[in-house]
N, C-alpha and C positions, 0 to 999 in steps of 0.2 A: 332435533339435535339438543340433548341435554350432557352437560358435564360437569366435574369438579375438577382443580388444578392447583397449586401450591401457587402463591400469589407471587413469592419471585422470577421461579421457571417460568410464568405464564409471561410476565412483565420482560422478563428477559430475550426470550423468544420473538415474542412481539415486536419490543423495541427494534429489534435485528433485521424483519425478517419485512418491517415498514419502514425501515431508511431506505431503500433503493424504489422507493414509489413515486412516481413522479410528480409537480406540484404543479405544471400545465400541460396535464394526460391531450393524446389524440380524441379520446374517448374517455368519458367521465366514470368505468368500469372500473377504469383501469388506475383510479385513485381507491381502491378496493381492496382487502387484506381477508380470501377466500380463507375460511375455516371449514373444516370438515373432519367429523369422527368417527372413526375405523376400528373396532375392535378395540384395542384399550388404549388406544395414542389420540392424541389431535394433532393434525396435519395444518397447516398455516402456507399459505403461498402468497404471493406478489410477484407481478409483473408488470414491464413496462414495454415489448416486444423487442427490447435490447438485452437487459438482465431480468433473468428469475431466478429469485430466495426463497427456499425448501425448509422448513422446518419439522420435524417430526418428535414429537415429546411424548412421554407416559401421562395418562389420563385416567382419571378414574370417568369411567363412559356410562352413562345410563340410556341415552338413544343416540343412536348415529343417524349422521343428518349431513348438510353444510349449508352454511350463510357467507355473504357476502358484507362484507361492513364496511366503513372507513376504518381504511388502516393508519392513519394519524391520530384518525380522533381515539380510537381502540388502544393506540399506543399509549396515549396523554392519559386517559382514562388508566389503564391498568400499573403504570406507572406512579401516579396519585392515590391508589389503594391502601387503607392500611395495609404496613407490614407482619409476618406474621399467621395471616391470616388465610382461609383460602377460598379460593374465588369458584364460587357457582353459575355456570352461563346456560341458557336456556334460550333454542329461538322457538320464536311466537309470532305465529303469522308473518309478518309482515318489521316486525321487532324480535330484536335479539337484547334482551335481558342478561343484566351482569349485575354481580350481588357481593361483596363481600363485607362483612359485617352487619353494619347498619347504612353499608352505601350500597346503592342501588341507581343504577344506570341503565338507558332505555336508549339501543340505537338502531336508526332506520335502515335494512336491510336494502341491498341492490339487488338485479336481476341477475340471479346467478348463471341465468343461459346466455347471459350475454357476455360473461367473460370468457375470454380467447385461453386454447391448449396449452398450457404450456410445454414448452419444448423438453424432449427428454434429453437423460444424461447419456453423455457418449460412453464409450465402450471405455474402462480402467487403461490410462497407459502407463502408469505406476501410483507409487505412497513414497512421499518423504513427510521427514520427522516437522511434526507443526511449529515449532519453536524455532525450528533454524530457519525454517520459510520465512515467517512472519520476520527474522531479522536480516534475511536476504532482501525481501520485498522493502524492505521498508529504507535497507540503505541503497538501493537500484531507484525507487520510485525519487530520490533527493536530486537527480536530474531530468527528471520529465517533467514536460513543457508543462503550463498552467493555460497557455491561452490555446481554447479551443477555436478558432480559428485555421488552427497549424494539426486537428484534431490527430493524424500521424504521429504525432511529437507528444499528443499524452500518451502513449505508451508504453510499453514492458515489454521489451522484447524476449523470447522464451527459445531458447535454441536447447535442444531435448538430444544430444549424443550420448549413448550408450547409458553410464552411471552417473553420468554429470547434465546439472543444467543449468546453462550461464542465463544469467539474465542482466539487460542494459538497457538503458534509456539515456536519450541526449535531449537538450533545449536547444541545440547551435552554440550556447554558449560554455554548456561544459558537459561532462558523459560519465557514464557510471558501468562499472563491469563486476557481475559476482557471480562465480562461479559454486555449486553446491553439488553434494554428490545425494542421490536419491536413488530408490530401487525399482528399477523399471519393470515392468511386464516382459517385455524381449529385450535380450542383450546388446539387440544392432537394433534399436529404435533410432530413428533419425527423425525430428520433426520440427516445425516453426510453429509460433503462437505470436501474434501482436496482440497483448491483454488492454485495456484503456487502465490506468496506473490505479486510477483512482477505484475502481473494481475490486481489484487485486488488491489493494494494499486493504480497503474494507474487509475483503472475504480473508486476509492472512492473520487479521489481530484479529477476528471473529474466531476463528477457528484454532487460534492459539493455545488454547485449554484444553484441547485434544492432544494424543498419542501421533498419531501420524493423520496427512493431508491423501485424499486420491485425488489424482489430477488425471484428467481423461480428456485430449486433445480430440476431436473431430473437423475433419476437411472435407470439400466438397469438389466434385470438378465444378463448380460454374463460380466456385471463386470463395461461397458460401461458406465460413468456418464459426466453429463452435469450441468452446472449453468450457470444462466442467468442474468443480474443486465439492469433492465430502468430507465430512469430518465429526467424528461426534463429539457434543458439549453436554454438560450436566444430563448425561443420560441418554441424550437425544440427538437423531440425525439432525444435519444441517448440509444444505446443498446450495450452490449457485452456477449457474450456468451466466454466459456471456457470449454474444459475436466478438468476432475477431476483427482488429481493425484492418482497412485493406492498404496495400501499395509499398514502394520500396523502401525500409526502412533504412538509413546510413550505416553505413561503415562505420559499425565502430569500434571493434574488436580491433579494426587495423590502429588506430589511433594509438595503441595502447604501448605499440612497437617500438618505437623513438630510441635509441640512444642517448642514454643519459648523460651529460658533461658534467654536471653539478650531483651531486648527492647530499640531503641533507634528513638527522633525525631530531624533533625534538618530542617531549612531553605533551601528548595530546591535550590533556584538559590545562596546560600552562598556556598554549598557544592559542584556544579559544578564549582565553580568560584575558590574554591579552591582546589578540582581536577584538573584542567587542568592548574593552576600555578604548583603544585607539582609535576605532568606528565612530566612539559617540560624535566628536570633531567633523568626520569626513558627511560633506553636503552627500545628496541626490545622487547617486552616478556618479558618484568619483570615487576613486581608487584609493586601497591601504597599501602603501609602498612596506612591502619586505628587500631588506639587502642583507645577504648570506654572506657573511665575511668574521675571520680570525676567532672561529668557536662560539658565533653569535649570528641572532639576527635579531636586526633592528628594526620597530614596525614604525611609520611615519602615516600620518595624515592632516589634512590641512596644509594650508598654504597663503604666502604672501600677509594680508592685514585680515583675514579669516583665524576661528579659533584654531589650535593647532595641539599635536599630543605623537609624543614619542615612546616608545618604550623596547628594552632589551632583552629576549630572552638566549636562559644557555642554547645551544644547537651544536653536535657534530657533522662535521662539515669535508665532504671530501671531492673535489675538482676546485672548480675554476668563480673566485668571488659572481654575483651574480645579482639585480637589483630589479625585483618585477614584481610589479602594482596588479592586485586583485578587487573583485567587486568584493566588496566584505561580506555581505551577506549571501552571496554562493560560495564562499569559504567557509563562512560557518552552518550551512545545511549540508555540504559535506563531511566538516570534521564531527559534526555532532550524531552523526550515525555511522559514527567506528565505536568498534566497542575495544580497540587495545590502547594499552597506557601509552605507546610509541605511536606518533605519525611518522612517515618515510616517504620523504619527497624527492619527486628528481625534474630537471631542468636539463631544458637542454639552449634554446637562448631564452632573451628577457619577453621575443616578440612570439615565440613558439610558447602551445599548451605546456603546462605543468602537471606531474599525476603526482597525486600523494592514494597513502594506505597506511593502511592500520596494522603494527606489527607488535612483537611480544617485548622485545628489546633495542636495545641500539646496535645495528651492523645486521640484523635480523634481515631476510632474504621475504619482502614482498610477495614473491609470489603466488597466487593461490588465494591472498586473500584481496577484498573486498578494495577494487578502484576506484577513485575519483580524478576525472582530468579538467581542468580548467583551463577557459581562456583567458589569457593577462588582457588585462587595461592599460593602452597608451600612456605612459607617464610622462608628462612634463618636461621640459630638461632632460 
């Protein structure tokens, strides 16, 4: 295997394509980042027998071959490379030689028969536009759980009807619903995907700089499911595959239903800005008091001989006054992946969830875009 490569594309690719590698492998293969060249591309692969990362880029090839390397250390190394410049790889027996300039790199090669197949990509079940994924993914993944323990709850749930695909995740403590339109293969596609969040939202900013995403769901009868996401970047394919997480995910579309008593709209980046002044006060686990009343609401934190911070912002305001304490910082990983100048909240009492959303204006009609529901924190008094 000998080749030439642009030292960013190569750097780039790499970087990408050895984050999903694992850092205490079942088998020490599988800390490995396969190169192989084909005709005029270098192909890059990792696995970990949960996710595989596909790379395919132009190369200027003089023998096609494949090696196996560390794909960390490959990563560190090409990333350290002058820029600039481009990079010559060459394997050799038992070493694969990297060269660019006057730096020159010698790394020990694995047993390439001992890496496992990677799994192929499933059958296209449509393309949407890369750019609206990666900002659906990314305000859906602001309620999946963090502790794997609950491993169910890192997920992205994927519900695939006809031109639209919702996608939601909850912690228990609050849930997220965004609905996207895409163009599917069949008209009357019905399908489910549980992604692990953290998967997903890697492969949606990865693939962000592409034209469109193909997502190719595969299921299995013994329970066994797969999904698949392509997309091409600076020239070249990129692919990832993933299992599917198993068992029943919650309810949480229904969540979304409530009846609203209270309505309220104010300025998104006002009400972040004044969250996290009024946060700075509130200990560990304790709650930022909002009360919706007379064209206002007022955020409180602290209490009793603790430090304490108030503050007022405008709000239009339509039902019934209303005074409900949030965690602050799942208020602000919700509001800060809305992308409209309006949030639009609605309440129904102070001990029920609250959804806000992100809207164009004030009196603007939510629906359609991008949920956040919250659970209130018991307040005091």
């Amino acid at each position: 295997m000998k080749f030439r490569i642009d030292r960013d594309t190569l750097a780039d690719a790499v970087g990408w394509t050895a984050r999903s590698l694992p850092t205490r492998p079942s088998v020490p293969v599988l800390t490995g980042l396969l190169l192989e060249t084909l005709g005029d591309e270098l192909h890059l692969s990792g696995f970990d027998y949960d996710t595989s990362t596909r790379a395919s880029l132009p190369a200027e090839v003089h023998d096609e071959g494949k090696a196996l390397v560390s794909g960390r250390l490959l990563a560190e190394i090409v990333r350290a490379l002058p820029a600039g410049k481009p990079v010559d790889v060459v394997h050799d027996g038992t070493k694969v030689q990297v060269t660019c300039g006057s730096s020159r790199f010698s790394l020990q090669t694995m047993p390439v028969e001992e890496y496992p197949q990677l799994p192929a990509m499933p059958t296209s079940t449509g393309t949407v536009k890369a750019d609206d994924f990666a900002t659906a993914v990314g305000q859906a993944s602001a309620a999946a759980s963090r502790d794997e323990m609950l491993p169910l709850l890192t997920g992205i749930r994927l519900e695939l009807e006809g031109s639209t695909i919702s996608l939601m995740a909850t912690d228990r403590f609050r849930a997220s619903l965004r609905d996207l339109a895409w163009y599917p293969e069949a008209s009357d596609i019905s399908a489910r995907a549980l992604v692990p969040a953290r998967v997903l939202s890697d492969t949606a900013k990865a693939l962000t700089a592409g034209g469109d995403i193909t997502i190719a769901v595969s299921t299995s009868e013994s329970g066994d499911g797969l999904i698949g996401f392509e997309g091409t970047v600076g020239g070249g394919v990129r692919r990832t595959t993933t299992r599917l997480l198993e068992g029943d995910f919650p309810r949480v579309r229904q969540l979304f239903t409530a009846q609203a008593e209270t309505v309220a709209y104010v300025g998104t980046q006002t009400l972040v800005d004044a969250v996290k002044r009024v946060a700075l006060v509130a200990e560990r686990n304790t709650p930022v008091r909002l009360t919706f009343s007379e064209g206002q609401v007022l955020l409180e934190a602290g209490s009793g001989d603790e430090a304490q911070a108030s503050e007022s912002v405008e709000a239009t305001i339509d039902g019934n006054d209303i005074s409900i304490g949030f965690n602050p910082n799942y208020m602000l990983e919700g509001l800060s992946v809305m992308t409209e100048p309006v949030v639009h909240l609605s309440f129904t009492q102070h001990t029920k969830p609250a959804a806000m959303s992100g809207v164009a204006e004030v009196g603007a009609d939510p629906d359609g875009a991008f949920r956040y529901l919250i659970m209130p924190v018991r307040l005091q008094n």
